[in-house]
N, C-alpha and C positions, 0 to 999 in steps of 0.2 A: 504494500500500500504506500510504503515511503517512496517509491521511487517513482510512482503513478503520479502523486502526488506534488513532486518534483518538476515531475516532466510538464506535468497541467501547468500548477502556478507561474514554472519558469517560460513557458509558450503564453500565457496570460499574462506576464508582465511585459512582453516584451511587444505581444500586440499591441497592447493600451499603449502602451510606450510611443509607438509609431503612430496610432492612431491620433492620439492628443499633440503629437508634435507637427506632423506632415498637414493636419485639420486648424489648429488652433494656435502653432507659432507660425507657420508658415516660412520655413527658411526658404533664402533666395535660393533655387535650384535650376541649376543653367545646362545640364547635361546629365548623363548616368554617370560621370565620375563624380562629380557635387551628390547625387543622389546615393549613391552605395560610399559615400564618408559618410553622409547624414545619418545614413542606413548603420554603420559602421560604429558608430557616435553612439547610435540608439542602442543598439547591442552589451556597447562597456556598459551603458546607465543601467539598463535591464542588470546584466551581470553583476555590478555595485550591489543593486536592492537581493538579489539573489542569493550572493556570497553573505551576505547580512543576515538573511534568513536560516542558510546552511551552517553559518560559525555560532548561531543561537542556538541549533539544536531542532528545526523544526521539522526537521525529515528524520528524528530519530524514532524508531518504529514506537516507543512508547509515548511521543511527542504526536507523531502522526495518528493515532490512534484516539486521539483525546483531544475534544476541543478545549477541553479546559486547560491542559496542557498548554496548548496554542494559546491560549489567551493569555497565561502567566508569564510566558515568554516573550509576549508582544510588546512591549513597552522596550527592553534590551532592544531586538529588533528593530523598532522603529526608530531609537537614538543610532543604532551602526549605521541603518540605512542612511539616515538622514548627512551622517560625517561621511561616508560614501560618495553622494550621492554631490556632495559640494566638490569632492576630490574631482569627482568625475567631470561635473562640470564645470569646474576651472580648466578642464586642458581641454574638453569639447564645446567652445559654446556657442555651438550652430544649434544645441537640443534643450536649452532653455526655453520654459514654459512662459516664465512672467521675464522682467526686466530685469530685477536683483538676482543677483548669488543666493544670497539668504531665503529672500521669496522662493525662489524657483526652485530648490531644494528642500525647503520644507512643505511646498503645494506637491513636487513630483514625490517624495518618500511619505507624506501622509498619506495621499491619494490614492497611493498603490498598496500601502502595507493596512492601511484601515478601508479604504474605499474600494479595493480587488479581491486582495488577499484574504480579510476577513466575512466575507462574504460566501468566496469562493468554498473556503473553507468550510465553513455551517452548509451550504449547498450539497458537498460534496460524503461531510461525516453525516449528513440526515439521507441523502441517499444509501449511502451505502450500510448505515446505520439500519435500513429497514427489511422488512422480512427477505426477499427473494436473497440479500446478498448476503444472509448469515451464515455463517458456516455452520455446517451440522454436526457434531460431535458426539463419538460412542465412547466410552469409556470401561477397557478391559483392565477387571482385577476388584473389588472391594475393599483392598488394604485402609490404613490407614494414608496410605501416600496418595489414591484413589481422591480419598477424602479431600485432601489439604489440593487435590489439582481441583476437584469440582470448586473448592473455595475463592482460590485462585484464577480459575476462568468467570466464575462470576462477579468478583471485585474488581478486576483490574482492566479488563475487555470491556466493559462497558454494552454488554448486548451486544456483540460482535458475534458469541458464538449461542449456539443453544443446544444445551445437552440431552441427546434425543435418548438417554438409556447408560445403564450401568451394567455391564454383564461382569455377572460370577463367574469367576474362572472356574470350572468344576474340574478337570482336568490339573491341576498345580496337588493335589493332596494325592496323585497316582501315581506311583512311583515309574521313574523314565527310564528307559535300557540304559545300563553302559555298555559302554561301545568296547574295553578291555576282555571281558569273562564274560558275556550276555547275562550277566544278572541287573535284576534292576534297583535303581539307586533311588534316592529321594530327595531328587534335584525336580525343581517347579520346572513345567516347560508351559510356553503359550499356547491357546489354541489357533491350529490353521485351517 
């Protein structure tokens, strides 16, 4: 999911990106060389606000798995973005939004990281959050480690998974051949 995840928001930032600059700053563009630097420009800015998300932690499978996660994290994220985002625009500034440094960096890393991002995100964990994408989960064995995994997929997955059954291993108290003297020993085996 982390790298779905990834690949979406990083293809979503980099659209808007384009979108709000080629639409709303209009740089002067006089050819396809001027246009693939613009193009070029827009990509580092995308990869600033990106790299800000990935050095946070947001693509970490237990980050990605939790919006709340995401939302703890969001506040780091949008101060990286934002020092990013001035870096980036100080060497490119064909892809400023507004007029200032300051403005145009805190309208493009707000915009994206509260205005895309946060969005995108709620969209995509209430999708996938609902029945058809759950995974289904059988659980072989009764132990007490049985126990503490049911506990642990229920606490920390968030309805990610749903545990369709607990099967008794009836098979584990049978004694299994050794393979040595064909007698047989009382070693647990699974059922196949």
């Amino acid at each position: 999911m982390a790298a779905t995840l990834a690949l979406l928001e990083g293809t979503s930032i980099f659209a808007a990106l384009c979108g709000s600059i080629f639409l709303w700053a209009r740089p002067p563009i006089a050819g396809w060389f001027e246009a693939s630097a613009v193009t070029g420009q827009t990509l580092l800015l995308a990869l600033g606000v990106f790299v800000a998300c990935y050095y946070n932690g947001l693509y970490e499978p237990r980050a990605a798995e939790s919006l709340r996660a995401f939302v703890i994290r969001l506040p780091a994220t949008l101060c990286l973005s934002f020092v990013l985002v001035i870096i980036v625009l100080t060497a490119c500034p064909k892809v400023r939004i507004a007029p200032g440094l300051l403005l145009a960096s805190l309208l493009t890393s707000t915009g994206l990281v509260l205005g895309l991002l946060l969005p995108l995100r709620t969209i995509v964990h209430r999708v996938l959050g609902s029945r058809p994408f759950r995974e289904r989960v059988m659980i072989l064995g009764t132990g007490p480690f049985a126990d503490k995994l049911v506990q642990e997929l229920e606490a920390r997955h968030e309805g990610r998974f749903v545990i369709v059954g607990i099967a008794c291993d009836d098979r584990a108290d049978e004694p299994a051949p050794d393979s040595r003297d064909g007698r047989r020993s009382r070693r647990a085996t699974a059922p196949r």
